[in-house]
VEXKEMAR-377123 format. One record per residue (C-alpha): residue number from 0; residue in three letters; x, y, z. Coordinates in Angstrom, 1 decimal. Example, Ala and Ser with C-alpha at 12.3 -4.5 7.8 and 13.67 -1.06 7.14 Angstrom:
BEGIN
+-----+-----+--------+--------+--------+
:   i :  aa :      u :      v :      w :
+-----+-----+--------+--------+--------+
:   0 : ALA :   12.3 :   -4.5 :    7.8 :
:   1 : SER :   13.7 :   -1.1 :    7.1 :
+-----+-----+--------+--------+--------+
This chain:
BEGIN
+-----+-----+--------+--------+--------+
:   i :  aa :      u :      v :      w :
+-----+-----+--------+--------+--------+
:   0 : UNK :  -14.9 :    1.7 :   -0.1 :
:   1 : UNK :  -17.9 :    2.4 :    2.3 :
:   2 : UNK :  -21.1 :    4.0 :    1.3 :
:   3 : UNK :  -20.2 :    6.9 :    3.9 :
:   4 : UNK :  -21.5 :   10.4 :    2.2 :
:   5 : UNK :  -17.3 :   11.8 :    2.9 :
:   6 : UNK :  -14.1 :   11.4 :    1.1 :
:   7 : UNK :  -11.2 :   10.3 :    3.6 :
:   8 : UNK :   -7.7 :   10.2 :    3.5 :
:   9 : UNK :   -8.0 :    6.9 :    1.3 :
:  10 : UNK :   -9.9 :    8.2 :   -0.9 :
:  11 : UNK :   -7.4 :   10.8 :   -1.7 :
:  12 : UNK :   -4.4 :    8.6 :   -2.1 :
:  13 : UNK :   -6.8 :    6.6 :   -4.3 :
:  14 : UNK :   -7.5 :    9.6 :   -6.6 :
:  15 : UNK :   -3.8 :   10.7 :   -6.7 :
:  16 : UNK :   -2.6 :    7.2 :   -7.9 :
:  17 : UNK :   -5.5 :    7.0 :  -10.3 :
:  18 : UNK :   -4.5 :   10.3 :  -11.2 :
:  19 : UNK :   -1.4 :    9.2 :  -12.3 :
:  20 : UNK :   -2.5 :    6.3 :  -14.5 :
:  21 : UNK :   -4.7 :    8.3 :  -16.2 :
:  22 : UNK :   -2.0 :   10.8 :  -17.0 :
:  23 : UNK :    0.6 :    8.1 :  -18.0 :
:  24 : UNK :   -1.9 :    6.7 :  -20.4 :
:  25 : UNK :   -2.7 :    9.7 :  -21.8 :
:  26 : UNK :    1.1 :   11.2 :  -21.8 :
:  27 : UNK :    1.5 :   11.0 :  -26.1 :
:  28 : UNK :   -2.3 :   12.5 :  -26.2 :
:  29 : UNK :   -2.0 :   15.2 :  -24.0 :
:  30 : UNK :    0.9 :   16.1 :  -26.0 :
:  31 : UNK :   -0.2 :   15.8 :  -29.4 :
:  32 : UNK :   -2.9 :   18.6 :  -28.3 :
:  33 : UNK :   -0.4 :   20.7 :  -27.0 :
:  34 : UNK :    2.1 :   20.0 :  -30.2 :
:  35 : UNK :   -0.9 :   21.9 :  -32.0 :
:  36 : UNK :   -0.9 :   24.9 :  -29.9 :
:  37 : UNK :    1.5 :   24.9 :  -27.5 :
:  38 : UNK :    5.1 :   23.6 :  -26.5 :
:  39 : UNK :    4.3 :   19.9 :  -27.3 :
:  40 : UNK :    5.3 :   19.1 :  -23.6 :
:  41 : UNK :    2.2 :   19.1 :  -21.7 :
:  42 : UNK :    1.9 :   15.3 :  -21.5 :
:  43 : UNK :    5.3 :   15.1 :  -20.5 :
:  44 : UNK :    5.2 :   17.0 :  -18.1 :
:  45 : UNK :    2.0 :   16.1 :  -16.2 :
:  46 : UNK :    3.3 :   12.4 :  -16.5 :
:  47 : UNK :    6.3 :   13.5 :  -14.7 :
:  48 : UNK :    4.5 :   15.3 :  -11.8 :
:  49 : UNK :    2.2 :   12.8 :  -11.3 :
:  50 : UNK :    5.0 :   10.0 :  -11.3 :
:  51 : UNK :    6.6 :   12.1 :   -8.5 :
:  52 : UNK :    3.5 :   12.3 :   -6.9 :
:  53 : UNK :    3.0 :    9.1 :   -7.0 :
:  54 : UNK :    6.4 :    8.2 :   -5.5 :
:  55 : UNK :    5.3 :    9.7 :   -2.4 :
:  56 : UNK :    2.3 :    8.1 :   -1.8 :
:  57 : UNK :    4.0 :    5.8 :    0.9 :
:  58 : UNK :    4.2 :    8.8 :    2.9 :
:  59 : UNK :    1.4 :   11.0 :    2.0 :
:  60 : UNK :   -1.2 :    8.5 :    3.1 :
:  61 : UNK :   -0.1 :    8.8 :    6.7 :
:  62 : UNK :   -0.9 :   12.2 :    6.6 :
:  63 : UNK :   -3.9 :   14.7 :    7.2 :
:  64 : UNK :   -5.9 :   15.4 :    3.4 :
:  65 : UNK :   -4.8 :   19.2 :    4.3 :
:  66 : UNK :   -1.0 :   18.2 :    4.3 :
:  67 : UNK :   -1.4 :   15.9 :    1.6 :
:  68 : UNK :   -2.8 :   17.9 :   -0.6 :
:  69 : UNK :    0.5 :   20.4 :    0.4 :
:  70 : UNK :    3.0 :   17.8 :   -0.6 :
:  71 : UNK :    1.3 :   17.7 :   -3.8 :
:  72 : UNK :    1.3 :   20.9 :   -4.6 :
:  73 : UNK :    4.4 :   20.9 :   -3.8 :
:  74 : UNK :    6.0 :   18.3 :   -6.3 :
:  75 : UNK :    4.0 :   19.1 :   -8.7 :
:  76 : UNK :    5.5 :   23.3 :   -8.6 :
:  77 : UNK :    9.1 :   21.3 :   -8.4 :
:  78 : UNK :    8.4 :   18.9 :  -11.2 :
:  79 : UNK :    6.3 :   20.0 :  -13.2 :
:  80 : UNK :    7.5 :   21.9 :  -16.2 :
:  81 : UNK :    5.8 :   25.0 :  -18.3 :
:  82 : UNK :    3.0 :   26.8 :  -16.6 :
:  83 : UNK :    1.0 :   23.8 :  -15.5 :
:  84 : UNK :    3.7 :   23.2 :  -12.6 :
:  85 : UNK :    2.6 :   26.6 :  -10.9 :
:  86 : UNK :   -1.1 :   26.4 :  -11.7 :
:  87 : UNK :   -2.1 :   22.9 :  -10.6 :
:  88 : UNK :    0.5 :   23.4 :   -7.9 :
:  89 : UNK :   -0.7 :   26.3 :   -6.6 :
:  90 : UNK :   -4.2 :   25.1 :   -6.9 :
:  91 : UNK :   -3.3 :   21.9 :   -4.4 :
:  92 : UNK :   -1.9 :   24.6 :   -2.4 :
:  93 : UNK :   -5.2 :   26.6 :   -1.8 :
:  94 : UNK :   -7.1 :   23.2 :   -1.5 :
:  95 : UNK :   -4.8 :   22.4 :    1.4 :
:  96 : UNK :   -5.6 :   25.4 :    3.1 :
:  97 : UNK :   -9.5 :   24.9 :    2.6 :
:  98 : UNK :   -8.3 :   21.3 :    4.3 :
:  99 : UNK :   -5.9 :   21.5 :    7.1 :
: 100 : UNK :   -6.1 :   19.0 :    9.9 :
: 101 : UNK :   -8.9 :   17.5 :    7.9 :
: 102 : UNK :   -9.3 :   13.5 :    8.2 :
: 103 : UNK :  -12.6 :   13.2 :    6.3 :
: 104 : UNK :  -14.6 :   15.7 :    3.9 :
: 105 : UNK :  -18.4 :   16.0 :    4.1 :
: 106 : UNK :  -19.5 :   16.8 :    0.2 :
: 107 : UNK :  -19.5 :   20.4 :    1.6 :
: 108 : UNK :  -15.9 :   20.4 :    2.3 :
: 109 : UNK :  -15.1 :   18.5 :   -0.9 :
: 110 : UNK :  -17.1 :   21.7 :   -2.8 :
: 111 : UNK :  -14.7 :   23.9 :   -0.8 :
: 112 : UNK :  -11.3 :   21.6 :   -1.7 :
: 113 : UNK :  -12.2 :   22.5 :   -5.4 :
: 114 : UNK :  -13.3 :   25.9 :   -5.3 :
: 115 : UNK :  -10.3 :   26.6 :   -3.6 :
: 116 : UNK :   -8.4 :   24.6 :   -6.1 :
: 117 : UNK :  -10.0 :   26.8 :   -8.8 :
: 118 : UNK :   -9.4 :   29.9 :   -7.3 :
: 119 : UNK :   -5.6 :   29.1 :   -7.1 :
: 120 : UNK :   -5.3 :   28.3 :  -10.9 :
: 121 : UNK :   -7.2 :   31.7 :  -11.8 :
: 122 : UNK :   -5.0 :   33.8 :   -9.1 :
: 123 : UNK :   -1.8 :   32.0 :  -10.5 :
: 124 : UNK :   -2.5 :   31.9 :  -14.3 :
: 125 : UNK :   -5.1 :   35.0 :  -14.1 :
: 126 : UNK :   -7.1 :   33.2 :  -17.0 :
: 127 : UNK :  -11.3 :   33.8 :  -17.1 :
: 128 : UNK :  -13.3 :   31.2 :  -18.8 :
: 129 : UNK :  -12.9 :   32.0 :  -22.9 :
: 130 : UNK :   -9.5 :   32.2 :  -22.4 :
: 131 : UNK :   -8.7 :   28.5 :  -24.1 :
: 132 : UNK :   -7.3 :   27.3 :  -20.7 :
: 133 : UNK :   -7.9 :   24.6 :  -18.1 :
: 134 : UNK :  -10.2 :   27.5 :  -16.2 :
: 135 : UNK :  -12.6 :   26.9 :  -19.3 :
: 136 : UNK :  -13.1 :   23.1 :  -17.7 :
: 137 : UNK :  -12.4 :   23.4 :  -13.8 :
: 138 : UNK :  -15.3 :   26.4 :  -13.6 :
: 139 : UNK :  -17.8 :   24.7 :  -15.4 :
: 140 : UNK :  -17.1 :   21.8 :  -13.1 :
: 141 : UNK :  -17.2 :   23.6 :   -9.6 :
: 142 : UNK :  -20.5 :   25.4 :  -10.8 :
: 143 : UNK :  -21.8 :   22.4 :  -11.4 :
: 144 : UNK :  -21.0 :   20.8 :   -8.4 :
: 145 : UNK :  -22.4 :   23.5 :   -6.5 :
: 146 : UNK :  -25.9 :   23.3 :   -8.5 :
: 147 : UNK :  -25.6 :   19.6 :   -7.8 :
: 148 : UNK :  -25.7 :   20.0 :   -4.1 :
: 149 : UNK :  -27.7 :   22.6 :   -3.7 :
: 150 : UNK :  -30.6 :   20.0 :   -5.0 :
: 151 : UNK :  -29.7 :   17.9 :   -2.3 :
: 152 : UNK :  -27.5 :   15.3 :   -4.7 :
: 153 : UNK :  -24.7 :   13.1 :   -2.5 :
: 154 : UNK :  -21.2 :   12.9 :   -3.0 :
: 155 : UNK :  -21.1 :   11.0 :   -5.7 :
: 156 : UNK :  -23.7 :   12.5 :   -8.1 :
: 157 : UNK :  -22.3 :   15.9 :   -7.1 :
: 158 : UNK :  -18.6 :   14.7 :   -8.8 :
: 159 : UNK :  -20.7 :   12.8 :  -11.8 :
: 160 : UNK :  -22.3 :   16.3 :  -12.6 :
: 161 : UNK :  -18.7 :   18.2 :  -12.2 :
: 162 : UNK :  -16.6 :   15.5 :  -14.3 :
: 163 : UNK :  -19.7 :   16.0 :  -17.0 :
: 164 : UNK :  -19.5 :   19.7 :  -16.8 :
: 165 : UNK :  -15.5 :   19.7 :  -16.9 :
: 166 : UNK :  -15.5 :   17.3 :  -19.7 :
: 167 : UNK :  -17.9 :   19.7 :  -22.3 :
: 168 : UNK :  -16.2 :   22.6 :  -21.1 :
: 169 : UNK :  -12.9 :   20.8 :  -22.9 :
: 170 : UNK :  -15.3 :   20.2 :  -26.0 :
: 171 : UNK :  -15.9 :   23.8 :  -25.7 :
: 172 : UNK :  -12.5 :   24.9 :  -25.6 :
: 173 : UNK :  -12.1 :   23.8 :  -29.4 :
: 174 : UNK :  -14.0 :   26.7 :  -30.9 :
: 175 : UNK :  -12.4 :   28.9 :  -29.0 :
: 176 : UNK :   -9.3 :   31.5 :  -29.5 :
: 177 : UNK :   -6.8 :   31.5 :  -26.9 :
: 178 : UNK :   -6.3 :   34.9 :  -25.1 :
: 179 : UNK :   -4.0 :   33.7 :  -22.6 :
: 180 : UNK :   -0.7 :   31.0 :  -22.3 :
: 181 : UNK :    1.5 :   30.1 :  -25.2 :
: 182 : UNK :   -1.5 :   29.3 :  -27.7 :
: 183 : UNK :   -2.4 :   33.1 :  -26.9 :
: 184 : UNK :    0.6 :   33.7 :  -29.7 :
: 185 : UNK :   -1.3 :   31.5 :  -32.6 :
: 186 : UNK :   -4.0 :   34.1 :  -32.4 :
: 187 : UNK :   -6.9 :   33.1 :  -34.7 :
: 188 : UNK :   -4.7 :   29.6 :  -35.5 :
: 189 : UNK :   -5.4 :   28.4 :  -32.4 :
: 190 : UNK :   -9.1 :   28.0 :  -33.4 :
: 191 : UNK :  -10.1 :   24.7 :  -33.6 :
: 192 : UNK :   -8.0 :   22.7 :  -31.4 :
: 193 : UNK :   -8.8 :   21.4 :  -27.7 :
: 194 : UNK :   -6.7 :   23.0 :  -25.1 :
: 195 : UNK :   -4.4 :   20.3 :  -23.2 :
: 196 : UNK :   -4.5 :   22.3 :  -20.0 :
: 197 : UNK :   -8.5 :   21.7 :  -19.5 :
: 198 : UNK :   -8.1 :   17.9 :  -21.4 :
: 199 : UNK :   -5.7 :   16.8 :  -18.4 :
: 200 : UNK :   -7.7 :   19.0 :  -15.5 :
: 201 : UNK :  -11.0 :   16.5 :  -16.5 :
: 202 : UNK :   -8.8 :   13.7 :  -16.7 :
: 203 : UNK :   -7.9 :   14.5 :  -12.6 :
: 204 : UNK :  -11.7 :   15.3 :  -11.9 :
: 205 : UNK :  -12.7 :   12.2 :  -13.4 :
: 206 : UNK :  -10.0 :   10.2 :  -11.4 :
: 207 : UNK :  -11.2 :   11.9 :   -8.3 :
: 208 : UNK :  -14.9 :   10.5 :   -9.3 :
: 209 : UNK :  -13.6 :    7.3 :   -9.4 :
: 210 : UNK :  -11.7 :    7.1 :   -6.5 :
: 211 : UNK :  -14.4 :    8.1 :   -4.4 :
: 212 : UNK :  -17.4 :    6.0 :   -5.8 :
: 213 : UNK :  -16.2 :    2.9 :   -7.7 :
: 214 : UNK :  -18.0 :    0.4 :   -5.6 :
: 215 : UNK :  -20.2 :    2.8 :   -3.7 :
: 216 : UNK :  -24.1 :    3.1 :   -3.9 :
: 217 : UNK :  -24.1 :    6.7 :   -5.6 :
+-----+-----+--------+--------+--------+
């Protein structure tokens, strides 16, 4: 990696494969959560996805980050079981249009890729934060973000701050009753457990973090 303030097409490949790491290690957790209030396949399924992904990543890194971030979106819709196919898959989807043609992304840009990521998960899943769903951690992390480079922060810092803010808005998810999704159903039994959906959407933040500044002066 280079100290250069932008995320660039390696980057991106970087943070899909680490992606997928993080997701096949936490496969069983992922899936325990969701056992609790959900259809126990949430692991599973995001393993699967991101194993697909990952078997295009030959490909995908000749591309532009706008068209990579299609192909994701992509598999993920056509591999991806439940309802987190169609959200994170529409969610790439939106961040691909934000990036078309793109070969680099000023921290700007990158603040655009995940508010446009964001705003395809709530269009698709029409979830608000509260709702017990990974909404409750991606908002908390764009706002963030934003806050972060509105006082001037670089890349890096800017992503520290958002994987932070993703990862209490999963600790907040615990106290929470689900309005929305399968755990919706528990009602008031779905108190007291963390919601898979925002677990595994901090998992991808925090792989995106990582990709960008392991080895960079933040």
């Amino acid at each position: 990696m280079t100290d250069r303030d932008t995320l660039g097409r390696k980057e991106i490949a970087a943070w899909l494969e680490l992606a997928a790491d993080a997701l096949q290690a936490a496969r069983d957790a992922l899936t325990e959560l969701d056992a609790a209030i959900g259809d126990a396949d949430h692991g599973f399924n995001m393993d699967r996805g991101f194993q697909k992904v990952r078997s295009l990543l030959p490909t995908l890194s000749q591309q532009d980050i706008g068209s990579m971030l299609k192909s994701v979106g992509m598999a993920l819709i056509g591999s991806v079981g439940g309802a987190a196919g169609p959200l994170y898959g529409t969610g790439f989807l939106r961040a691909a249009a934000v990036t078309s043609g793109q070969q680099e992304l000023s921290p700007e840009a990158v603040g655009s890729m995940l508010k446009a990521m964001l705003a395809g998960i709530v269009e698709r899943g029409r979830a608000t934060p509260g709702a017990k769903t990974m909404v409750d951690a991606m908002t908390p992390a764009v706002e963030a973000y934003d806050r972060a480079q509105t006082t001037g922060a670089g890349l890096c810092p800017a992503l520290q701050a958002a994987v932070d803010a993703a990862e209490e808005g999963v600790r907040a998810t615990i106290p929470m009753q689900a309005t929305k999704g399968r755990a919706s159903y528990l009602g008031e039994r779905s108190i007291g457990h963390q919601d898979p959906g925002a677990t595994s959407c901090a998992l991808l933040l925090k792989a995106l973090h990582s990709a960008v500044c392991r080895g960079r002066n933040a």
